[in-house]
SERO-4910 file (N, C-alpha, C, O; in steps of 0.05 Angstrom, whole numbers):
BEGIN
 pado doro    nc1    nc2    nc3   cac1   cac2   cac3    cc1    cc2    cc3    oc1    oc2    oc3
  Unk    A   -281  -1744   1870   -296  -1764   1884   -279  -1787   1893   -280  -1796   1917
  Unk    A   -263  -1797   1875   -239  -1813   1882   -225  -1810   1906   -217  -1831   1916
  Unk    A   -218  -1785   1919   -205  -1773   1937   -215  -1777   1959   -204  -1787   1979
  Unk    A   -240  -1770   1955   -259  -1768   1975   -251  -1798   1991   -240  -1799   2013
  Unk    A   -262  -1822   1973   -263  -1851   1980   -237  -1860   1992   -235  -1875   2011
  Unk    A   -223  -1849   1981   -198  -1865   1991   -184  -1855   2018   -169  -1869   2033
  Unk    A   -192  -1826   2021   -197  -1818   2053   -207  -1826   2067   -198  -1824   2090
  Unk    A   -224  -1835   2065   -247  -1847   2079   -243  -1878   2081   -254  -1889   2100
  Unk    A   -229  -1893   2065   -218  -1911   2081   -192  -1917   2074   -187  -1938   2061
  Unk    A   -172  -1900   2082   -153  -1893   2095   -161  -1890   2127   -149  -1904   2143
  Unk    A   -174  -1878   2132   -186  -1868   2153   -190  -1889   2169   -177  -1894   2190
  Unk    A   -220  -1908   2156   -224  -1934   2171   -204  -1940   2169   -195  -1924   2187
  Unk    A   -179  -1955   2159   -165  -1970   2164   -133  -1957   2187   -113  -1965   2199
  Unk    A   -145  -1939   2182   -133  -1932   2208   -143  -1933   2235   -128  -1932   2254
  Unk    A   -170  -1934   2240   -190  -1940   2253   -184  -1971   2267   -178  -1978   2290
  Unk    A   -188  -1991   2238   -183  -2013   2252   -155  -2021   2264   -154  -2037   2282
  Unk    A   -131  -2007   2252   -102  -2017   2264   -105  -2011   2298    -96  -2028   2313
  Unk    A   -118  -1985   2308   -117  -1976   2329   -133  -1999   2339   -120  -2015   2354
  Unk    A   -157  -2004   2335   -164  -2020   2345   -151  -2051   2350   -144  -2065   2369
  Unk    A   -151  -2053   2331   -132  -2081   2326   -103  -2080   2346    -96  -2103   2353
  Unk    A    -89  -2061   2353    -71  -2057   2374    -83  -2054   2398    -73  -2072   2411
  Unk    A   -100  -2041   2413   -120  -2032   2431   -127  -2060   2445   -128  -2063   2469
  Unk    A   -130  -2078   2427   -146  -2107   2430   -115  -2124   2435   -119  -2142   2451
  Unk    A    -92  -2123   2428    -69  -2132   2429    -53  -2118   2464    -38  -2129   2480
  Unk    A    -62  -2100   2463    -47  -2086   2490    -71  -2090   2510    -66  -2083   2533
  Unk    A    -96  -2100   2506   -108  -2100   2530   -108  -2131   2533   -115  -2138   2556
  Unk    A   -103  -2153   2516   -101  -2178   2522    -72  -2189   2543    -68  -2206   2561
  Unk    A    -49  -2164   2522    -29  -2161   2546    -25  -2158   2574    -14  -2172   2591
  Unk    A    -44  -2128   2573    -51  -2123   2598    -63  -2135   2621    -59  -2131   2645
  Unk    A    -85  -2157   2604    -91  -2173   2620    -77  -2200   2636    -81  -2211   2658
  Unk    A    -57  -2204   2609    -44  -2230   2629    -26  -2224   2651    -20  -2239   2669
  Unk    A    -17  -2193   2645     -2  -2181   2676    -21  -2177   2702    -16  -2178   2726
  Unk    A    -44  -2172   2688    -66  -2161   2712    -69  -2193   2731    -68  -2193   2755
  Unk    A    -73  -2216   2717    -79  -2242   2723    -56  -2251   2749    -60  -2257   2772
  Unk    A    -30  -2249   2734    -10  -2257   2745    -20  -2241   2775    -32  -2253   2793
  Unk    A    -13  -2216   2776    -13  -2209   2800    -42  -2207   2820    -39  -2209   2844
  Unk    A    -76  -2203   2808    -97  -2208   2823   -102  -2242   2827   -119  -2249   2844
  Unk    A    -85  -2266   2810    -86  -2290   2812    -73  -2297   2847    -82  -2308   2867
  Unk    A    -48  -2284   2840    -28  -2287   2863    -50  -2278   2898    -60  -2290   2918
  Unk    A    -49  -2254   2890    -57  -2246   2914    -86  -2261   2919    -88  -2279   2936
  Unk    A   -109  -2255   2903   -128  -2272   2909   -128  -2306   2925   -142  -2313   2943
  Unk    A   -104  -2323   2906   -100  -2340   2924    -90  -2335   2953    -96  -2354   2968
  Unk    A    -78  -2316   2963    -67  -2326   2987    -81  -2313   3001    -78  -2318   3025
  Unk    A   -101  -2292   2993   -122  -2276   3012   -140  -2308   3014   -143  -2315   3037
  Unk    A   -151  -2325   2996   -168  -2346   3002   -163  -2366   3023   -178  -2376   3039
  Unk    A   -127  -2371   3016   -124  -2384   3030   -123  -2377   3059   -129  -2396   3073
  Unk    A   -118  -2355   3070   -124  -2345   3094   -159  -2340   3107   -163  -2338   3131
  Unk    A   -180  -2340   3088   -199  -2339   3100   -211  -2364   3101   -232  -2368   3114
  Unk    A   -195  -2387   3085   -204  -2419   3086   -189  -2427   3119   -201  -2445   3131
  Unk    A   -159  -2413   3135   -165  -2419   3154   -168  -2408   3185   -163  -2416   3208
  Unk    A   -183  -2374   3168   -187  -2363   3192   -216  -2346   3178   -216  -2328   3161
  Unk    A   -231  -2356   3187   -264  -2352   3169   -277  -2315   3180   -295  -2302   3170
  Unk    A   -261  -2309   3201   -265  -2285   3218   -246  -2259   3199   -246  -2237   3210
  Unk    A   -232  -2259   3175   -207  -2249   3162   -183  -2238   3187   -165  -2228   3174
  Unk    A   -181  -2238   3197   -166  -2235   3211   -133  -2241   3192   -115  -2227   3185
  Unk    A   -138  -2262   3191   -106  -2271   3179   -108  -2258   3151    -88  -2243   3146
  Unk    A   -127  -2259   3133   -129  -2248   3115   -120  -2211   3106   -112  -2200   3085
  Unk    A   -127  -2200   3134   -124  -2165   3136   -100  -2170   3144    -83  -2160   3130
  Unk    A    -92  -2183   3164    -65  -2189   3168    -39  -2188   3145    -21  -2172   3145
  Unk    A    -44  -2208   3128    -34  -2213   3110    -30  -2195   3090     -7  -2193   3081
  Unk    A    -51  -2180   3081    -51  -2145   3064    -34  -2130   3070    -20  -2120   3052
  Unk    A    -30  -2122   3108    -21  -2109   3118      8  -2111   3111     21  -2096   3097
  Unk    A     16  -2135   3124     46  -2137   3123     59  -2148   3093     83  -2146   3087
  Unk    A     42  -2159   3078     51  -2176   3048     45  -2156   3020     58  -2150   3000
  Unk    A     22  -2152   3027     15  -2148   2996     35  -2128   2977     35  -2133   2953
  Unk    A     50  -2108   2986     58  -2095   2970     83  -2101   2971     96  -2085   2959
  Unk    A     99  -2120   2982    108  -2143   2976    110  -2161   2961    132  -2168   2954
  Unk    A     84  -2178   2952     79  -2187   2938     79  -2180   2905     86  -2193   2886
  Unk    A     67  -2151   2909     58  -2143   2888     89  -2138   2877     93  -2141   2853
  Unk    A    108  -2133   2891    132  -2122   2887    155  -2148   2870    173  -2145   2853
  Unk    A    145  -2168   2883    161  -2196   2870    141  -2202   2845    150  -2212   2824
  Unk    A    119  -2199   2847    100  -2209   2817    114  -2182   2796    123  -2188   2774
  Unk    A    113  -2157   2805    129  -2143   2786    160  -2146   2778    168  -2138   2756
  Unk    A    175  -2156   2793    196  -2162   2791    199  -2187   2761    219  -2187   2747
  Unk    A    175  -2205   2756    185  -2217   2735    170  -2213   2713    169  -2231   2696
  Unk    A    156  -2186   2709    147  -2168   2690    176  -2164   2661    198  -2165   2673
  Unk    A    179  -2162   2640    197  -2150   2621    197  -2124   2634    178  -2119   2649
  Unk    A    215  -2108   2631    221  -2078   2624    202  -2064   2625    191  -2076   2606
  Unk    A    184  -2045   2632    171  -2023   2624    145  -2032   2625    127  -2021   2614
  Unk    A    143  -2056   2642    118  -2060   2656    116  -2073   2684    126  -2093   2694
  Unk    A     94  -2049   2695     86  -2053   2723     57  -2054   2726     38  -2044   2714
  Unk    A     58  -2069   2746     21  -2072   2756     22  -2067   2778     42  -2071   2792
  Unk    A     -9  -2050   2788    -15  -2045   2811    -36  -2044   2810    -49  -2043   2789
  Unk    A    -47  -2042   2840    -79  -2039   2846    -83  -2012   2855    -66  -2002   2870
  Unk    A   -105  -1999   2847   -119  -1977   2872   -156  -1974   2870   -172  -1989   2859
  Unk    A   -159  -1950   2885   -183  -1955   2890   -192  -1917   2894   -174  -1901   2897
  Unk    A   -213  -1910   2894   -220  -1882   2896   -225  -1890   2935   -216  -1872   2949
  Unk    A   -235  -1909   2946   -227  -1910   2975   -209  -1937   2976   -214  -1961   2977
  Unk    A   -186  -1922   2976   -163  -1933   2980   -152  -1941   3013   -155  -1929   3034
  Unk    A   -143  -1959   3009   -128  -1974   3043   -107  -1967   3055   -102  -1961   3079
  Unk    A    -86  -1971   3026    -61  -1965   3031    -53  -1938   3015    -57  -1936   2990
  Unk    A    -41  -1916   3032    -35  -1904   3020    -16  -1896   2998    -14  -1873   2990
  Unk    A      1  -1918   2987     14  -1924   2968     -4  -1935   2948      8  -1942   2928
  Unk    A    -32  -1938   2950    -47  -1941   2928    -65  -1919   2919    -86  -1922   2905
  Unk    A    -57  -1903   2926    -79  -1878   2927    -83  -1868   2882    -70  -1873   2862
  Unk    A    -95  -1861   2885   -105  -1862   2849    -89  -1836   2834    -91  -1818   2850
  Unk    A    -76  -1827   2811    -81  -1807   2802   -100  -1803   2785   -120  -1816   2781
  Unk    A    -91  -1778   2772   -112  -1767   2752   -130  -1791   2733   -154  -1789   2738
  Unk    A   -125  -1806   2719   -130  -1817   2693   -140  -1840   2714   -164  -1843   2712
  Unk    A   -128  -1857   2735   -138  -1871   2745   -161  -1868   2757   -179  -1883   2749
  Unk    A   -170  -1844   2782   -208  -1839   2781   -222  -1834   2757   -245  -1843   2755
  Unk    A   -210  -1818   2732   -225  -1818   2716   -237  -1849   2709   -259  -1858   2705
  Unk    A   -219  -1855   2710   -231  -1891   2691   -250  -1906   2714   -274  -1912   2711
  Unk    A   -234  -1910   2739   -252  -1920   2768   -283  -1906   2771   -302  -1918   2782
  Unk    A   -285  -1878   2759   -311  -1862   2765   -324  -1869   2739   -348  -1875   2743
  Unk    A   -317  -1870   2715   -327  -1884   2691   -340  -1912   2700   -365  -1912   2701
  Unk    A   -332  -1928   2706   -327  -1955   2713   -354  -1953   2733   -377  -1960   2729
  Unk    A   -342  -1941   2757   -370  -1944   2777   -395  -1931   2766   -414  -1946   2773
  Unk    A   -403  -1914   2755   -421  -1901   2738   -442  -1922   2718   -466  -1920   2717
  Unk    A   -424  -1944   2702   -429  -1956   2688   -443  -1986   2706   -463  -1996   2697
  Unk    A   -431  -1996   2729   -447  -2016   2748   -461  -2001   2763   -474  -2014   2779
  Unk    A   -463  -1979   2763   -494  -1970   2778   -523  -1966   2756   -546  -1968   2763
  Unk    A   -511  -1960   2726   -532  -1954   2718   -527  -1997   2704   -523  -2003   2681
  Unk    A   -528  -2004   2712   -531  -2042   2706   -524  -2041   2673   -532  -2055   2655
  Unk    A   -505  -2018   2672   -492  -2014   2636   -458  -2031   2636   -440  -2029   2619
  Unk    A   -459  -2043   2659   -431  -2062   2662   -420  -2091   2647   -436  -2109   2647
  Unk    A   -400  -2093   2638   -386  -2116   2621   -364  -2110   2633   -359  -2086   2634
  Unk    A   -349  -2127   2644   -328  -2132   2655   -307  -2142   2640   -300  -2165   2636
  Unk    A   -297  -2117   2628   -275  -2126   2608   -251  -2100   2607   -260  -2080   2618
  Unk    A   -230  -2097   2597   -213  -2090   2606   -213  -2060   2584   -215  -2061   2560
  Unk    A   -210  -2040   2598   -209  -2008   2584   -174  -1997   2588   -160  -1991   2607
  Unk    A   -169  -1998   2561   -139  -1983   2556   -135  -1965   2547   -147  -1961   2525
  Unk    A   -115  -1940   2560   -121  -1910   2561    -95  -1917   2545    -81  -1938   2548
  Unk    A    -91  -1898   2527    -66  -1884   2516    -52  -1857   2523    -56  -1838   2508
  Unk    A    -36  -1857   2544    -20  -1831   2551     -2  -1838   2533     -3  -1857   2518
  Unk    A     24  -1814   2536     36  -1799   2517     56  -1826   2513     57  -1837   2491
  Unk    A     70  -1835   2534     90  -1857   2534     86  -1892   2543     99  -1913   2539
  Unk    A     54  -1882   2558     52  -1910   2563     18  -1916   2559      3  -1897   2559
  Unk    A      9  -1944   2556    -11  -1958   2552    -23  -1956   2585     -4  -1955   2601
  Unk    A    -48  -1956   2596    -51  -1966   2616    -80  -1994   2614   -101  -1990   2601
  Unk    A    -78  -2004   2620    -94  -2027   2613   -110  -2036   2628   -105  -2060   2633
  Unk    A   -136  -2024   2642   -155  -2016   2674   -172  -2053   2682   -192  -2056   2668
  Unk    A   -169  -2068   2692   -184  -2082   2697   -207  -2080   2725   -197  -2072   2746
  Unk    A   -232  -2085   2726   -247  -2070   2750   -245  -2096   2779   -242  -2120   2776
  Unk    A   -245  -2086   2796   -241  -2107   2824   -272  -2111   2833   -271  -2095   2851
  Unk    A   -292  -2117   2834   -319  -2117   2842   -314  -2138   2867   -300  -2159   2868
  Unk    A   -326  -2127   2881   -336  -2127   2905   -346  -2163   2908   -363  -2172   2893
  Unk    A   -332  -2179   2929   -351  -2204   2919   -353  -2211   2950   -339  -2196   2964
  Unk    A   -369  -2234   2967   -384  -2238   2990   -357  -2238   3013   -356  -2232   3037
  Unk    A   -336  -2247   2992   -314  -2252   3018   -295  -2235   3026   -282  -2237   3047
  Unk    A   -292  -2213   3005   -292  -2178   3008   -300  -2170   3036   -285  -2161   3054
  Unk    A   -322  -2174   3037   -335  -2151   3064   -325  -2160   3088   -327  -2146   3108
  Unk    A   -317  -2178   3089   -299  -2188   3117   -282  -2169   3122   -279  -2163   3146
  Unk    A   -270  -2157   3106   -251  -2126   3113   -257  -2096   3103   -249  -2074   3110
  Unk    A   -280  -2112   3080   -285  -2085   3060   -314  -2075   3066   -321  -2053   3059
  Unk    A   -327  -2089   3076   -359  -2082   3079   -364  -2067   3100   -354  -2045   3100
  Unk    A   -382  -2074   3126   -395  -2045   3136   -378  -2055   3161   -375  -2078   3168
  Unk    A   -368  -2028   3175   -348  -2043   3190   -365  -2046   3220   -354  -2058   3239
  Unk    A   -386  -2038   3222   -408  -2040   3247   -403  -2080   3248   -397  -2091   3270
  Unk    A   -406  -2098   3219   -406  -2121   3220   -385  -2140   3220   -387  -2165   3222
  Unk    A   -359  -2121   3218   -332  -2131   3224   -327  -2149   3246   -336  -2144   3268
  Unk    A   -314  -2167   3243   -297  -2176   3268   -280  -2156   3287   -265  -2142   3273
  Unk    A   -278  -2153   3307   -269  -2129   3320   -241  -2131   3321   -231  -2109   3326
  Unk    A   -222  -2152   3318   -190  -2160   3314   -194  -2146   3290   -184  -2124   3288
  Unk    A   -214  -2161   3262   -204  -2145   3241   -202  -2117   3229   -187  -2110   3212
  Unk    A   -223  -2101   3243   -229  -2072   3250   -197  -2063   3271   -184  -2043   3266
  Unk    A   -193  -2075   3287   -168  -2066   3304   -140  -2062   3292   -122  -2045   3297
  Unk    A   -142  -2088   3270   -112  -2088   3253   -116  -2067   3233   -100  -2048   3231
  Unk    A   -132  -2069   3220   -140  -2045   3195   -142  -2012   3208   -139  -1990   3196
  Unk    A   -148  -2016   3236   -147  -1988   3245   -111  -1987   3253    -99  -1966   3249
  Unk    A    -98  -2010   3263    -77  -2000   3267    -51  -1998   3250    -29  -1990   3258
  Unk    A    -56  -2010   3217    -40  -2002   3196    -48  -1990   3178    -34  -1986   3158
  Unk    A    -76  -1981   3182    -79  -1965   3164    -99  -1940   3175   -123  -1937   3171
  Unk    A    -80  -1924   3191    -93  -1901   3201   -129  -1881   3186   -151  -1873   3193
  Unk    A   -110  -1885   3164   -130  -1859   3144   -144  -1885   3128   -133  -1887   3107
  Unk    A   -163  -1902   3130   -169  -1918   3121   -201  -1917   3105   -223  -1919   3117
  Unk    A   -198  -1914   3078   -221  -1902   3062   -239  -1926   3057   -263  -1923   3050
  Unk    A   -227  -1952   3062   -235  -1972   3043   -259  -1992   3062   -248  -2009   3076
  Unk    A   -278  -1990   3062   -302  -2008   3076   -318  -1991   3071   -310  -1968   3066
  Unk    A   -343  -1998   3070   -375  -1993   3059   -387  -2002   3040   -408  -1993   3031
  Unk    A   -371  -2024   3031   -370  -2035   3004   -398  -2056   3005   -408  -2065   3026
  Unk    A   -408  -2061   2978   -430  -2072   2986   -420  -2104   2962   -404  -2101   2943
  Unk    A   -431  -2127   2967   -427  -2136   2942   -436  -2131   2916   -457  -2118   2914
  Unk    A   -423  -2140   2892   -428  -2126   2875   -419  -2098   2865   -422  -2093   2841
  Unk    A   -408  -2080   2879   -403  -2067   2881   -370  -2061   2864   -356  -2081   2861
  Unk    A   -359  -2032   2853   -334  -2031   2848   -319  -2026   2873   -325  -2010   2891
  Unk    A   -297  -2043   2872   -271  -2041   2903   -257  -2029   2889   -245  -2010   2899
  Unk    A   -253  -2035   2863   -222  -2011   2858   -221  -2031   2832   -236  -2048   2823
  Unk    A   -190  -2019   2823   -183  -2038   2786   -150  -2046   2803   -140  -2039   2824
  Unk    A   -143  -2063   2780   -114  -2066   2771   -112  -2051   2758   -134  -2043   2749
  Unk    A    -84  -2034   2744    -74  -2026   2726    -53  -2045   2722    -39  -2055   2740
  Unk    A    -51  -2049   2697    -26  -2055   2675    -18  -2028   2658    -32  -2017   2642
  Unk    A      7  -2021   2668     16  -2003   2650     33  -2008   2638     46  -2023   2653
  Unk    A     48  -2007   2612     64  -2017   2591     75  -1991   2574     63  -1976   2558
  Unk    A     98  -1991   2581    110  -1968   2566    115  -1980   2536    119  -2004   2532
  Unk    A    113  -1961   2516    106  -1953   2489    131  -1968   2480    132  -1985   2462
  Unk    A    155  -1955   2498    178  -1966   2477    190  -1992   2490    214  -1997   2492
  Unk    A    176  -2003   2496    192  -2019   2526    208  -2045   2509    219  -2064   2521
  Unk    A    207  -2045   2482    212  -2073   2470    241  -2066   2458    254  -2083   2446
***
């Protein structure tokens, strides 16, 4: 009977360490996620504070963002990178793999049935942490992301002309646009 018990929490307490790390790598994850949706968010705002049509704003995606994203990674430690994607993706350098729709189709599943908390889901692959934050859809979005019948026709023109194969508009507010990932390799310390 003794045996029994002490398996059993052995068990829990292995339960809680996972957790207790889980909760340590997704707070991580989050302050990488911040750094880089902080960055970009500001300068997408600041472009629709002075071109209210996005224009400068789609502009700015086009020629910056993975750019951007590229210098916010640059002062990451070792064995961590962030990026964005989306199941309708813009750029095709954001396009999703495997584990990434899984979590995006989880994620959207969960704000359709109004079963949503906006908090951060961390996968464990073999070598690295990935640490999912969700992008929802908010009013100043649809200037590039919403129905493109209501687009500005410059900004429909630039998005058609850098981004040929372009998955990303239909978006409604409220809605999931896509996540950040934070990924964090296992041994990276």
């Amino acid at each position: 009977m003794k045996r029994v018990i002490s398996v059993a929490l052995l068990s829990a307490t292995i339960g809680l360490s996972a957790q207790n790390s889980n909760a340590d790598i997704a707070k991580e994850g989050v302050k990488y996620i911040k750094m880089l949706g902080g960055t970009l968010k500001a300068e997408v705002k600041k472009r629709m504070k002075d071109d209210p049509t996005g224009l400068q704003a789609a502009y700015l995606c086009s020629k910056s963002a993975q750019s951007i994203t590229k210098d916010v990674n640059a002062k990451f430690p070792k064995g961590v990178r962030v990026y964005r994607t989306a199941l309708k993706y813009r750029n095709e350098k954001n396009k999703p793999d495997a584990t990434d729709i899984e979590v995006i189709k989880k994620l959207d599943a969960q704000i359709k049935m109004k079963d949503f908390k906006k908090k951060p889901i961390v996968v464990n692959l073999d070598d690295t942490y990935r640490v999912y934050l969700p992008l929802i859809t908010q009013k100043l979005c649809l200037k590039c992301h919403g129905n493109p019948e209501k687009m500005d026709s410059k900004v429909k023109e630039t998005i058609s002309k850098n981004y040929p194969n372009d998955k990303a508009t239909g978006f409604k507010e409220g809605s999931l646009r896509g996540v950040i990932v934070a990924e964090i390799k296992k041994d990276k310390k």
